[in-house]
KOLVEXFI-442326 format. One record per residue (C-alpha): z, x, y; residue number from 1; residue in three letters. Coordinates in steps of 0.25 Angstrom, whole numbers. Example, Ala and Ser with C-alpha at 12.3 -4.5 7.8 and 13.67 -1.06 7.14 Angstrom:
BEGIN
ATOM      z      x      y   nr  rest
ATOM     31     49    -18    1   ALA
ATOM     29     55     -4    2   SER
END
This chain:
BEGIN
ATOM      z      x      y   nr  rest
ATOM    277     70     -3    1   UNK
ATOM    285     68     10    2   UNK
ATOM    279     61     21    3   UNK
ATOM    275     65     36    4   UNK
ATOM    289     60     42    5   UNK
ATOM    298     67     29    6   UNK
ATOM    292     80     34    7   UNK
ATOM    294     77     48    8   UNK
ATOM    308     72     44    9   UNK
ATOM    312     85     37   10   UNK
ATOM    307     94     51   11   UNK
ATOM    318     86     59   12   UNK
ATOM    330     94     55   13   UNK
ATOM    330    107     53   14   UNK
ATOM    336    108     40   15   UNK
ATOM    342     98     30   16   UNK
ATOM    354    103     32   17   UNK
ATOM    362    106     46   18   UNK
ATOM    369    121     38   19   UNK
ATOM    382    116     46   20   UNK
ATOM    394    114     36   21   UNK
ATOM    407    107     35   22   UNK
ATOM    417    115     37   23   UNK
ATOM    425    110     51   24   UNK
ATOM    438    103     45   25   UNK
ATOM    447     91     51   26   UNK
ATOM    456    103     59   27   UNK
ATOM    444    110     64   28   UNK
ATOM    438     98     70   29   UNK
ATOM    452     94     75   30   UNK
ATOM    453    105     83   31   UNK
ATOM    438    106     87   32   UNK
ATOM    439     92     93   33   UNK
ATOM    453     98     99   34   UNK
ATOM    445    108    106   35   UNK
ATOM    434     97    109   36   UNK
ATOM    445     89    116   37   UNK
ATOM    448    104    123   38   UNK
ATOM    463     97    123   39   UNK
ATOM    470    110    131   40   UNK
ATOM    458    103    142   41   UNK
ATOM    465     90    142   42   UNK
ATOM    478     97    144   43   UNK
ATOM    472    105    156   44   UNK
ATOM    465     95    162   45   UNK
ATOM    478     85    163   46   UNK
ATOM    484     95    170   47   UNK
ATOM    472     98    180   48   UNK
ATOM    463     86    183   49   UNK
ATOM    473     76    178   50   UNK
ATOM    484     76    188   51   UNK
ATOM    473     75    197   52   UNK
ATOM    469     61    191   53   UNK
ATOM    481     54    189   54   UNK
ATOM    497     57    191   55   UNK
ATOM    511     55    183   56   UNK
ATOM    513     56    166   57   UNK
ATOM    512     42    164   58   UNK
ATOM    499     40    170   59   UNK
ATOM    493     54    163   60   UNK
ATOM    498     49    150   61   UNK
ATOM    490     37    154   62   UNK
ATOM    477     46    157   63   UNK
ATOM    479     55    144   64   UNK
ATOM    481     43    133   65   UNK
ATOM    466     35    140   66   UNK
ATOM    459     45    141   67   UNK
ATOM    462     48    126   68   UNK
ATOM    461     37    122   69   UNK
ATOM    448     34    128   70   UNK
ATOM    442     46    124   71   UNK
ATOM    445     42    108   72   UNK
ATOM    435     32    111   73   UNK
ATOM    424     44    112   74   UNK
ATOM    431     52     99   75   UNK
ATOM    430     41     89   76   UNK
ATOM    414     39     93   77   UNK
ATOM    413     53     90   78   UNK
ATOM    420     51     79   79   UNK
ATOM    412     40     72   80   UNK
ATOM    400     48     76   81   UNK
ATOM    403     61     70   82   UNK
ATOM    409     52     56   83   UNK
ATOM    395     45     56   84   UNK
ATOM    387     57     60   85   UNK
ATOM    394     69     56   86   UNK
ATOM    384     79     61   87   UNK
ATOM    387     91     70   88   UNK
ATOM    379     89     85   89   UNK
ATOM    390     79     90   90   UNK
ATOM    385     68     97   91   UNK
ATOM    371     73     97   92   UNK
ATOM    368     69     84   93   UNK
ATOM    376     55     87   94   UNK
ATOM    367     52     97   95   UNK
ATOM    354     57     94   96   UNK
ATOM    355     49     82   97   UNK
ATOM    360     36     88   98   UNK
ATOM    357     34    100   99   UNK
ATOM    343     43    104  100   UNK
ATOM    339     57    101  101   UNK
ATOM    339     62    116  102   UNK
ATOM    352     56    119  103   UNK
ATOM    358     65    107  104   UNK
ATOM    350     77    114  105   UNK
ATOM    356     72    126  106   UNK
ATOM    372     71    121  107   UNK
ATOM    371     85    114  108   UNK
ATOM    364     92    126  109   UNK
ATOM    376     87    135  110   UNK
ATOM    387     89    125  111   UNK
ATOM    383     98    114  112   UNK
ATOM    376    109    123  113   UNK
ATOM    381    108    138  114   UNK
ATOM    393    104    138  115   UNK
ATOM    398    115    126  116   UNK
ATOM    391    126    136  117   UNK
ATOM    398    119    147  118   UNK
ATOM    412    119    141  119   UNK
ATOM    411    133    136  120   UNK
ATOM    407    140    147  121   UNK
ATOM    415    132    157  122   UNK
ATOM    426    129    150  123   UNK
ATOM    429    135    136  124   UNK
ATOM    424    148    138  125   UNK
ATOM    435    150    152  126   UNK
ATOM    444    139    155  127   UNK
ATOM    451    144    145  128   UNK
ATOM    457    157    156  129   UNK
ATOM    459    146    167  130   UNK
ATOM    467    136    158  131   UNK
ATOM    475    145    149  132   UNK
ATOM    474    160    152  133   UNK
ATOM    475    159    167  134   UNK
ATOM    488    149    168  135   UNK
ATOM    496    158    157  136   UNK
ATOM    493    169    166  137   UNK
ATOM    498    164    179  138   UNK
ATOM    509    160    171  139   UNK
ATOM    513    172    166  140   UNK
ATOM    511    178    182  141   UNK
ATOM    497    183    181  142   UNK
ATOM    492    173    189  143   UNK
ATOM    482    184    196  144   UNK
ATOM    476    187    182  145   UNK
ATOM    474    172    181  146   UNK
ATOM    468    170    192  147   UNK
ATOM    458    183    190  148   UNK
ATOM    453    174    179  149   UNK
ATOM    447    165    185  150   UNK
ATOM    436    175    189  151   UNK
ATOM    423    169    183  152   UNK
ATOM    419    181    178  153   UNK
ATOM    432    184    171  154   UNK
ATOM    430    170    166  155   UNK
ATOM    414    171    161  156   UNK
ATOM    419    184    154  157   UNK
ATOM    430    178    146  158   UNK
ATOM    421    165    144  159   UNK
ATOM    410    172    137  160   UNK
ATOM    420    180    129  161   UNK
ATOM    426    168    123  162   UNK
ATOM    412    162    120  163   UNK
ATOM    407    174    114  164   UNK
ATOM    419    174    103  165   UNK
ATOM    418    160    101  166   UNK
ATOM    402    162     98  167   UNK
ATOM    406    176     89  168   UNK
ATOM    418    165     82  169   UNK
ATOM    407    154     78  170   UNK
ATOM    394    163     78  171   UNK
ATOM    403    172     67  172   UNK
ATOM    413    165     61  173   UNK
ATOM    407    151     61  174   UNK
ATOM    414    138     62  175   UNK
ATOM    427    141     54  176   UNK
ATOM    430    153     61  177   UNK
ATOM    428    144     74  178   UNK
ATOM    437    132     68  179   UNK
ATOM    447    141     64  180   UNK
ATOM    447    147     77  181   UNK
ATOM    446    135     84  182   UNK
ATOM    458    128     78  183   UNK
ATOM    468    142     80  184   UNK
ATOM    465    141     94  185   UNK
ATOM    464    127     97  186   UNK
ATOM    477    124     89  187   UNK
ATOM    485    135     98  188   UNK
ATOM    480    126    110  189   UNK
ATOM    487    115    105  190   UNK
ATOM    499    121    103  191   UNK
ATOM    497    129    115  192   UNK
ATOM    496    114    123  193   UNK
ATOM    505    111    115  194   UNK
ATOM    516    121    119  195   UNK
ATOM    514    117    135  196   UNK
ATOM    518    104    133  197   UNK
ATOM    531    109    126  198   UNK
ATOM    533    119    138  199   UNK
ATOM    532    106    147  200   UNK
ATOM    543     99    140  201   UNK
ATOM    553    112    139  202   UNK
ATOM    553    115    154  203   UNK
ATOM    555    101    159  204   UNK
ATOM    550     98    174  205   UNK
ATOM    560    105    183  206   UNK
ATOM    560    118    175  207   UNK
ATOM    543    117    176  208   UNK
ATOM    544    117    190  209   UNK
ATOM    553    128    192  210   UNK
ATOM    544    136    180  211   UNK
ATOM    530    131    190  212   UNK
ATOM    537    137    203  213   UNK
ATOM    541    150    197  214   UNK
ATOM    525    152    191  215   UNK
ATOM    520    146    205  216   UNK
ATOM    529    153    214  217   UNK
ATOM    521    168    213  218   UNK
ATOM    507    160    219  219   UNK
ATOM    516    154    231  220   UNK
ATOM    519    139    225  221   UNK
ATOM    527    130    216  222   UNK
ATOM    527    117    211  223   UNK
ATOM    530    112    225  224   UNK
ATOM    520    118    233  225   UNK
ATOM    511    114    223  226   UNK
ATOM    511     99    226  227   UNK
ATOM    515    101    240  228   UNK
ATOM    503    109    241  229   UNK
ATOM    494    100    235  230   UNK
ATOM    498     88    244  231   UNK
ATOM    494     98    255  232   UNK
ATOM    480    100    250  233   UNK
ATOM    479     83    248  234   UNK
ATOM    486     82    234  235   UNK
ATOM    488     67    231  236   UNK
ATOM    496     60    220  237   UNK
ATOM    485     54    209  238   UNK
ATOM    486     42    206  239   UNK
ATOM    493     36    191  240   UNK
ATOM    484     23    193  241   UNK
ATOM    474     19    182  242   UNK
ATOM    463     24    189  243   UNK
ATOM    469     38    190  244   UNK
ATOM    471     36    175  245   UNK
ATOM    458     33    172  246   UNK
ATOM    454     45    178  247   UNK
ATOM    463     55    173  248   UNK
ATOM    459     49    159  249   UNK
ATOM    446     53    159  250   UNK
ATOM    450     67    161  251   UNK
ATOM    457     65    148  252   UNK
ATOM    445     54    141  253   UNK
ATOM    433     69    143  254   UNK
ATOM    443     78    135  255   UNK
ATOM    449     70    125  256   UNK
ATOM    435     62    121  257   UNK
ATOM    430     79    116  258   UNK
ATOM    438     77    104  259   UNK
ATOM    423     72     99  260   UNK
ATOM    416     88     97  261   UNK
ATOM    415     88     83  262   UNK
ATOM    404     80     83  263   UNK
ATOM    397     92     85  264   UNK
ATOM    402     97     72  265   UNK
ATOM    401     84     63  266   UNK
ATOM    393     90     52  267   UNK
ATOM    401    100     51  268   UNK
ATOM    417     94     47  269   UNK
ATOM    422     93     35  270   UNK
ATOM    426     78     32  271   UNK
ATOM    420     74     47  272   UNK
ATOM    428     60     47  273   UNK
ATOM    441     65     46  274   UNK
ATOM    438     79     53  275   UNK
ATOM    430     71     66  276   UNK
ATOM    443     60     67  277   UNK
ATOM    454     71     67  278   UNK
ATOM    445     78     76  279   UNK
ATOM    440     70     86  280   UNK
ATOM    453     59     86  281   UNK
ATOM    463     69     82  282   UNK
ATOM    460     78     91  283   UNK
ATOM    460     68    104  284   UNK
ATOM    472     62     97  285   UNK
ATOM    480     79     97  286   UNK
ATOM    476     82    111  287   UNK
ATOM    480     67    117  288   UNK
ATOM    494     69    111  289   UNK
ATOM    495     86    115  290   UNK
ATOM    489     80    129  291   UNK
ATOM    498     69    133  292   UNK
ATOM    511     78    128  293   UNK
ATOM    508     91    137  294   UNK
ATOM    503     86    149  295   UNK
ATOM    512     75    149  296   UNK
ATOM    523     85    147  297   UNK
ATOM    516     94    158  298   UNK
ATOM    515     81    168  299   UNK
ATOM    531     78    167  300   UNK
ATOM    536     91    167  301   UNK
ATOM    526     98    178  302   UNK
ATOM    526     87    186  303   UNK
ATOM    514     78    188  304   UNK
ATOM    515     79    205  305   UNK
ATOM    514     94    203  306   UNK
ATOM    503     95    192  307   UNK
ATOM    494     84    200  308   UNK
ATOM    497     94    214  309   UNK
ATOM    493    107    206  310   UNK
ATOM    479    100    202  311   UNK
ATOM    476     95    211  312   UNK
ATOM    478    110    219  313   UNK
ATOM    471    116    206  314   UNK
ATOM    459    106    206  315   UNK
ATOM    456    104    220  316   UNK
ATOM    464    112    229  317   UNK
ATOM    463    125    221  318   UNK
ATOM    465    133    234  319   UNK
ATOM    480    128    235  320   UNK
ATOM    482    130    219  321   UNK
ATOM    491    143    221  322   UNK
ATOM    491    145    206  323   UNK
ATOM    483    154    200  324   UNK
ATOM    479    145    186  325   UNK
ATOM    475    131    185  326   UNK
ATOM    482    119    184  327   UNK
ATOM    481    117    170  328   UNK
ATOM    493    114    160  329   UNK
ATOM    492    128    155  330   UNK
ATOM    498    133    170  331   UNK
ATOM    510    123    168  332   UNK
ATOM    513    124    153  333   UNK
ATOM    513    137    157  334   UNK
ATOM    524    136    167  335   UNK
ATOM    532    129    158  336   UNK
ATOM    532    137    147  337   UNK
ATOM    537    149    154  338   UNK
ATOM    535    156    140  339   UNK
ATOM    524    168    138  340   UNK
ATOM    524    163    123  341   UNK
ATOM    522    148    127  342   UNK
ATOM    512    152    138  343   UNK
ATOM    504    158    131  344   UNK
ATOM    504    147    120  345   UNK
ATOM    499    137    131  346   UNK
ATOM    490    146    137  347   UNK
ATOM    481    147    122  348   UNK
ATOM    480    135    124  349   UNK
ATOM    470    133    135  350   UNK
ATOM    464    146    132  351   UNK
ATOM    462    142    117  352   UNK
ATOM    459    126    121  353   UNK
ATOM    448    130    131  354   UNK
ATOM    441    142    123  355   UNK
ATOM    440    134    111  356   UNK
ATOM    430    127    120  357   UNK
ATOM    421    136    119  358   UNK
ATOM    421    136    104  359   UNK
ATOM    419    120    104  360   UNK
ATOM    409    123    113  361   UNK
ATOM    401    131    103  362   UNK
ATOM    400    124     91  363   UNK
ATOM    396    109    101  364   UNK
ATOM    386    117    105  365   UNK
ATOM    382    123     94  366   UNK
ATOM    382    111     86  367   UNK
ATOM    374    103     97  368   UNK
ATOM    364    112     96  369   UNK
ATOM    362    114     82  370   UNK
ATOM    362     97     80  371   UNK
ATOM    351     99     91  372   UNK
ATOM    342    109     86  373   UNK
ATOM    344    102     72  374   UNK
ATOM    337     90     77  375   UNK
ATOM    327     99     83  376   UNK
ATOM    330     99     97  377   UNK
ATOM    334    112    101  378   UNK
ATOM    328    124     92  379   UNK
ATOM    331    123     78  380   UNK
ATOM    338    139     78  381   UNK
ATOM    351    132     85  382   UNK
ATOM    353    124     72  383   UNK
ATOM    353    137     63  384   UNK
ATOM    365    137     57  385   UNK
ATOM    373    151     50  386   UNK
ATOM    372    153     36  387   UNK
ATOM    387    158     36  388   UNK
ATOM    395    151     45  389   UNK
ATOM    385    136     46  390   UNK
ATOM    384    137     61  391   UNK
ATOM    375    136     72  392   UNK
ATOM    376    151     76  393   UNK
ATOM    363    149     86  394   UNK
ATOM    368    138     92  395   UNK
ATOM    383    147     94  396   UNK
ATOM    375    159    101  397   UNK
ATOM    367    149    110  398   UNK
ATOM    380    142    115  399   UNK
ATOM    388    156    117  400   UNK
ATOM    374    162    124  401   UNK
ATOM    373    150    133  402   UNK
ATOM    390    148    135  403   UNK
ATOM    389    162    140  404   UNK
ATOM    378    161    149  405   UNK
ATOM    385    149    155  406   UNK
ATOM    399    157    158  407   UNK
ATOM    391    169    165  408   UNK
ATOM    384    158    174  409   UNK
ATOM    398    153    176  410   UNK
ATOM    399    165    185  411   UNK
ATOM    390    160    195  412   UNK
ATOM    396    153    205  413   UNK
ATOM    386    142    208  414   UNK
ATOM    381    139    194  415   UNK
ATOM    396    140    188  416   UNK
ATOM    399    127    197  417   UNK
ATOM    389    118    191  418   UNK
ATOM    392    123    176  419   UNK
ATOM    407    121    180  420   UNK
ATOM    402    108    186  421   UNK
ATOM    397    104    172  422   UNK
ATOM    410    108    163  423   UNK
ATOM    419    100    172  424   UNK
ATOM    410     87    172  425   UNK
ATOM    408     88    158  426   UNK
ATOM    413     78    152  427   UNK
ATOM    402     70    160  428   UNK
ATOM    393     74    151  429   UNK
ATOM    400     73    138  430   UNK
ATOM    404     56    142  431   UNK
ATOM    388     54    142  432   UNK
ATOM    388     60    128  433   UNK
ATOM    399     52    122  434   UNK
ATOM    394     42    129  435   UNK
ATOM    381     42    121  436   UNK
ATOM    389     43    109  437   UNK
ATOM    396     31    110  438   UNK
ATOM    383     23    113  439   UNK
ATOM    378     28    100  440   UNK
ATOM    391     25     92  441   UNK
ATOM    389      9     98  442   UNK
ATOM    376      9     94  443   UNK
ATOM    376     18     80  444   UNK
ATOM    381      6     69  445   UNK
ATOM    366      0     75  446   UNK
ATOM    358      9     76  447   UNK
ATOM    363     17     64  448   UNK
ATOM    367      7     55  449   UNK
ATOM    370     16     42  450   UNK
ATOM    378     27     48  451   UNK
ATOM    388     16     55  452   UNK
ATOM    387      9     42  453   UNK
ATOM    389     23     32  454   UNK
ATOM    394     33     40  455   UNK
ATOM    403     28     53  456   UNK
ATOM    417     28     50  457   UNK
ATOM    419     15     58  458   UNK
ATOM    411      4     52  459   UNK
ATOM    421     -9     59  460   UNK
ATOM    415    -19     67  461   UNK
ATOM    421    -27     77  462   UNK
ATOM    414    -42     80  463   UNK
ATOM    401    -35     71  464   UNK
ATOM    401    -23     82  465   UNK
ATOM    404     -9     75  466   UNK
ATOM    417     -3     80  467   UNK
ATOM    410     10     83  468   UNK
ATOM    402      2     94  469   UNK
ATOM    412     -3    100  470   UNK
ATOM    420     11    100  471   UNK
ATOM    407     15    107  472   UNK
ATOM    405      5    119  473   UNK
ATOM    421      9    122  474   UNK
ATOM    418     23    123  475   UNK
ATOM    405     22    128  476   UNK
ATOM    412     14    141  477   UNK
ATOM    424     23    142  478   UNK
ATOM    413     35    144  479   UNK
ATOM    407     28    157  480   UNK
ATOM    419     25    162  481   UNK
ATOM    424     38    161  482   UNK
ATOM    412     44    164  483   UNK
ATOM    413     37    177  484   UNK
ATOM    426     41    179  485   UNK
ATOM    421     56    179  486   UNK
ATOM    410     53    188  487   UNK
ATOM    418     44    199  488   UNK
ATOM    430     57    199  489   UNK
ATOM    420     69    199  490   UNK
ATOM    432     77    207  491   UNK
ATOM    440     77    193  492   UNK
ATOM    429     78    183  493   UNK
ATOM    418     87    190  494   UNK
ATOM    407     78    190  495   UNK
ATOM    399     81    203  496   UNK
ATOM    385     77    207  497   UNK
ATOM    381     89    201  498   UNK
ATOM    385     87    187  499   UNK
ATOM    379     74    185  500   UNK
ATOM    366     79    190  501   UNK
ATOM    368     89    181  502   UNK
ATOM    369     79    169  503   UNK
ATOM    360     71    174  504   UNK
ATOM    349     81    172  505   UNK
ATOM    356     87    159  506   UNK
ATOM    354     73    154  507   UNK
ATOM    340     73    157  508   UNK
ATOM    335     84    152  509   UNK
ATOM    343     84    139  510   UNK
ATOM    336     69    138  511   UNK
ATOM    322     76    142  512   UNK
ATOM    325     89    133  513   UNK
ATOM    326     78    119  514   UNK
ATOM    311     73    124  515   UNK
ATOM    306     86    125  516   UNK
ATOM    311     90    112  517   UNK
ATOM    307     79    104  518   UNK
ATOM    293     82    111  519   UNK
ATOM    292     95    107  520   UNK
ATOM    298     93     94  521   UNK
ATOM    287     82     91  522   UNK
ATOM    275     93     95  523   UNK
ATOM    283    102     84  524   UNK
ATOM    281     92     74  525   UNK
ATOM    294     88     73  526   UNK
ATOM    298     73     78  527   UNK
ATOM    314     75     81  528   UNK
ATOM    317     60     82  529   UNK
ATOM    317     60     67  530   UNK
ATOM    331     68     67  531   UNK
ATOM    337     58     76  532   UNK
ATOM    335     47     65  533   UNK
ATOM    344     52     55  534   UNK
ATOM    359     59     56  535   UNK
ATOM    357     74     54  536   UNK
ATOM    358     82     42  537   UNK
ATOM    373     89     37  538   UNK
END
């Protein structure tokens, strides 16, 4: 006969079973994580914001190498988590089970649901014309055509259109046809990065410059006019001191420490150890190296006095940026390939690294939500999984419902601010998540003794203190001081007053919504605190 709390025990999950399978291999991770890292983001961003930050190669091969090596810090706590803890809900279920319930519910509303609906309508979904479609064609002389795409319409059309094949890719093909799908593209991105960087080296700087004038001359500029211009409109060198450096590298610290999403599909990988390390280490370890090659090889041939003057006209003087495409280093890699083929090769590489995004986007959400409604949280229909394909096809049809929804708000001026306002600062949001993560790590070989002691990959001790308590104060530090760095440079990072009311009330009503839950939960007969007291079920 089983007693009261057995009963009550057995109502807590949902099922015995998850009804995910293994079937992500070491590649697929690789390139999930690749896509986390949104690499073909780091390129774009040192070639945007990063100029702005800090000046000369020597010191941006400074910023690039801290800020990943900082940011390995955070990918070897997720790491030991997702090796310990290999269940799919990312830090959600690391936290919920460590530290406190609402705090899990806390980590997984900030980074599980918002910010994939973030990313995916302000980001995957359209970047993707502005950062690669948009600079081949002023490249190629359709500079007009470029520019008419900027229309938000135009862009909330094409945005919906690629979320709606992505959710026909996952809903009806399932994960392999996703993976597959994902490592195609994602691996031309690569090349395609790639293949900019070479396109650097083989014009050398004279030739670049005489390449740039020749594309700029049709909008009434050249490379000259460029920096003149920009000294006219306030333009001054940035520095290449170590406070510059330190803020240039936390532009690099919020993109390489991503290379941690599959967490979010822990249950789901076939040999997690191995899969998760190639994964989340490998993949930081690929786009350091592809990083510090091309944008090195874009800094000495394009000029860094040129690429810091066109910025900083791009970014805040957008009126006296004559050219019809963003400063990004597909515009440039562009100009130096001064080959249809090669353009276009660099080209699918932005369009591919930023709509692939969006299929990131899915599956952290949808994996969010299903960990969720598996501990009761959310409605118990988000965790239904397909008999065929062993996903969360409800979950898939919520995301792509509400990522439409978001780009057809996005139309509206007034209200596309703030949601622009959200995706910029971001990475504001996720440093309080892996920052809740690392106080778990400190605190996991205490408070759960026999998974350190049976499970954790590191087990060391130094002076009788766990490793992996240490590793977690070091990163728990480095994220408030870069957080603070974010905070104290709002011009660079887009963290306004607005936004950090904005999470300040996400917070609390994330927090408030756990309480609730577990209230109603209670009156329903089912006392949720008992999932939080054992790891999920595979």
């Amino acid at each position: 006969m089983e007693s009261k709390d057995q009963k009550e025990k057995k109502q807590v999950f949902l099922r015995d079973a998850t009804g995910l399978v293994k079937e992500a291999s070491a590649l697929d991770i690789f390139q999930f994580n690749a896509v986390s890292v949104t690499g073909v983001s780091i390129v774009s961003g040192s070639m945007l914001l990063l100029p702005l930050m800090t000046f000369g190669v020597t010191a941006v091969f400074e910023t690039i190498a801290i800020g990943f090596v900082l940011a390995l810090l955070v990918n070897f706590v997720y790491y030991i988590f997702s090796t310990t803890i290999p269940r799919s809900g990312g830090d959600y279920v690391y936290i919920s089970r460590v530290l406190h319930p609402s705090l899990g519910v806390l980590s997984a509303g900030l980074t599980g649901v918002f910010g994939p609906l973030i990313l995916a309508s302000t980001f995957g979904a359209t970047v993707w014309v502005s950062a690669g479609l948009s600079p081949l064609l002023s490249a190629i002389g359709r500079g007009g055509l470029a520019a008419d795409l900027s229309n938000t319409t135009i862009l909330t059309g094409l945005g919906i259109i690629v979320t709606v094949l992505f959710a026909s890719l996952l809903i009806f093909g399932g994960n392999k046809s996703f993976y597959r799908m994902n490592n195609v593209l994602y691996g031309i991105a690569i090349l395609g990065v790639l293949a900019g960087g070479i396109a650097f080296l083989a014009v050398g700087h004279n030739q670049f410059v005489n390449l740039f004038n020749s594309f700029a001359a049709p909008y009434g500029t050249n490379a000259t006019g460029v920096i003149n211009t920009a000294k006219s409109v306030g333009y001054t060198q940035p520095s290449a001191g170590a406070g510059a450096i330190l803020l240039g590298s936390a532009l690099l610290f919020t993109s390489f420490y991503w290379a941690t999403q599959s967490a979010f599909v822990g249950g789901e990988i076939r040999n997690a150890r191995r899969s998760h390390f190639y994964g989340m280490i490998g993949a930081s370890i690929l786009w350091f190296v592809v990083t510090a090659f091309v944008v090195l090889a874009a800094y000495a041939i394009v000029g860094s006095t040129l690429i810091s003057s066109a910025s900083y006209l791009d970014y805040f003087q957008p009126g006296s940026w004559a050219i019809p495409t963003v400063s990004f280093f597909a515009l440039y890699a562009n100009i130096a390939a001064h080959n249809i083929y090669v353009q276009v090769l660099i080209s699918l590489a932005f369009i591919f690294g930023y709509v692939t995004v969006t299929g990131w986007s899915f599956i952290v959400f949808s994996r969010s939500v299903f960990a969720l409604s598996f501990d009761r949280i959310l409605p118990s229909r988000l965790a239904d999984i397909n008999d065929r394909f062993h996903t969360p096809v409800k979950a898939f049809f919520t995301f792509a419902v509400a990522t439409v929804i978001l780009l057809a708000v996005l139309t509206v001026g007034s209200v596309a601010t703030q949601i622009y306002t959200l995706g910029v600062g971001l990475n504001v949001v996720y440093m309080i998540a892996f920052f809740l993560t690392s106080i778990a790590l400190i605190i996991l070989p205490y408070r759960e003794k026999r998974l350190f002691e049976t499970t954790c990959p590191v087990k060391q001790k130094i002076g009788g203190v766990p490793v992996i308590s240490i590793l977690g104060v070091a990163t728990a530090i480095v994220l408030v001081i870069y957080e603070y760095v974010f905070i104290a440079n709002r011009v660079y990072f887009g963290v306004t007053t607005g936004l950090l009311e904005s999470i300040g009330v996400i917070i609390v009503l994330l927090l408030a919504f756990y309480f609730v839950v577990q209230y109603i939960r209670k009156r329903q007969g089912f006392d949720i605190t008992l999932a939080y007291k054992e790891v999920p079920p595979e």
